[in-house]
N, C-alpha and C positions, 0 to 999 in steps of 0.2 A: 851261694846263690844270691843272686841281689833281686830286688823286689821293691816296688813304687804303692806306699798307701795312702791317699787322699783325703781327708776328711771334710764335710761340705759345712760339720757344725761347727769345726772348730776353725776351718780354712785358714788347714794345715797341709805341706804333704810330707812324706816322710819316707826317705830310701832307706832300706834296710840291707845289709850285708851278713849272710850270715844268719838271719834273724834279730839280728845286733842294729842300733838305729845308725847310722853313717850320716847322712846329710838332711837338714830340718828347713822348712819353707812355709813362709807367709802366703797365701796362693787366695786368688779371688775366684771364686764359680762363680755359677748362675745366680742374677738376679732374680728369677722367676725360682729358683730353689733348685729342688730332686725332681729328677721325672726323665722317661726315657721318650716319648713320643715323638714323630717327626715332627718340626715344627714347632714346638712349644719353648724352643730357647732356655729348656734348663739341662743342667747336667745330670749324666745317665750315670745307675748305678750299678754296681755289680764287677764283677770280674771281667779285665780288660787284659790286652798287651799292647807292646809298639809293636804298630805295622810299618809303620816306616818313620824314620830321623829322618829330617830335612835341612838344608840349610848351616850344614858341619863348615861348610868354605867362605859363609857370608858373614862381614861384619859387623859387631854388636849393631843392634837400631836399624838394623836391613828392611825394608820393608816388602812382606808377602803379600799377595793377591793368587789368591787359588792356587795357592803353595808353590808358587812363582816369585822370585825375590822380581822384584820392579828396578833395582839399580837405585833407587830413591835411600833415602840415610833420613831416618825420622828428626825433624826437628822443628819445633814450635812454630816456623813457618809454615812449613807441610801443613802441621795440621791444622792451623787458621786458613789453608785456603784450600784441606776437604774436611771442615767440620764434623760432618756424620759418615768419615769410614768407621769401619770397627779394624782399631788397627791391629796385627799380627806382625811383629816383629824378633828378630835375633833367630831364632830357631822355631820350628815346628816338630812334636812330638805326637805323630796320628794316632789314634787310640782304635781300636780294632774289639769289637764285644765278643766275650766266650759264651756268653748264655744265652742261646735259641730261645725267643720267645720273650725274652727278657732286654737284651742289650745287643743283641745280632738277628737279622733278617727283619723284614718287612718291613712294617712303622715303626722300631725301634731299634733299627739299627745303629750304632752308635760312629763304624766308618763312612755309612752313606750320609748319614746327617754328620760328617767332618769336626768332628770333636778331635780336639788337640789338646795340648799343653803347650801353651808357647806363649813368649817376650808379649809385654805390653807398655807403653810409653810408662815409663818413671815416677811421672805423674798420677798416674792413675793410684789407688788405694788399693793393697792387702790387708787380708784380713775383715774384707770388706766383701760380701757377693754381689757383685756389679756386671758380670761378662752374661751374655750371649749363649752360653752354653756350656763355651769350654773353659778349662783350667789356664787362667792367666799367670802369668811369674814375672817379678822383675826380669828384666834384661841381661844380667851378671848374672843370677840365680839360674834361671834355664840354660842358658851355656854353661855353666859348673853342670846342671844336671843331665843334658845332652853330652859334654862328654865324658860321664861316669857309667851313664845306662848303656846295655848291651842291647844289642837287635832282639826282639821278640819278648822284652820283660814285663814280667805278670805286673799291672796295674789294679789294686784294687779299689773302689771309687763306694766309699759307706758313708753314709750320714752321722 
């Protein structure tokens, strides 16, 4: 069985096979920290899965917009002339909450409030919590882990 564990203190993630570690990532969350509320731009904790892979056909630096690839290919141009996207690139990994009350339904849902795992310009810092909410990953790194993860795999997102 494979399985995705997240850590926000050590902004770590780490695929398990087996219960055995398989694959290890530098990953950036929330700059605003833990927290699952709408709105508040930090990442939600708890038991998660993938509700859906996106973007299996698109190449590295693909640029998404509401998990729509734009045809655009990230590059330092781009983003000099739209300074403040929050960019989502390479793959999209939607994260879906198992705990009622906690990480699913209402103000705390973690698929309505569109929490991913997914590509961020190169540039940018791991290891570092800088993102908007979601689980950022180099570009190379999320494609290796997009295609190792199965449809529906338990994510678990601890401090």
């Amino acid at each position: 069985m494979r399985r995705i564990c997240i850590s926000i203190t050590d902004q770590t993630l780490t695929a398990f096979e087996n219960e055995q570690p398989a694959l290890g990532y530098s990953v950036s969350t929330a700059l605003n920290g833990p927290g699952e509320q709408f709105g508040s731009e930090q990442t939600p904790r708890g038991r998660h899965y993938i509700r859906a892979r996106i973007g299996g056909d698109q190449p590295q630096n693909a640029v998404f917009i509401g998990r729509r690839p734009t045809g655009e290919i990230y590059s330092q141009d781009l983003a000099d002339a739209h300074p403040n996207r929050d960019w989502i690139l390479s793959r999209i990994l939607w994260l879906c909450g198992r705990e009622p009350g906690k990480n699913r339904g209402g103000k705390v849902d973690s698929m309505r409030r569109y929490i991913y795992i997914h590509g961020t310009p190169d540039t940018e810092p791991m290891g570092v919590a800088k993102s908007h909410g979601c689980v950022r990953m180099r570009n190379q790194d999320v494609i290796e882990l997009f295609d190792w993860v199965p449809d529906f795999c338990p994510v678990e997102i601890v401090e």
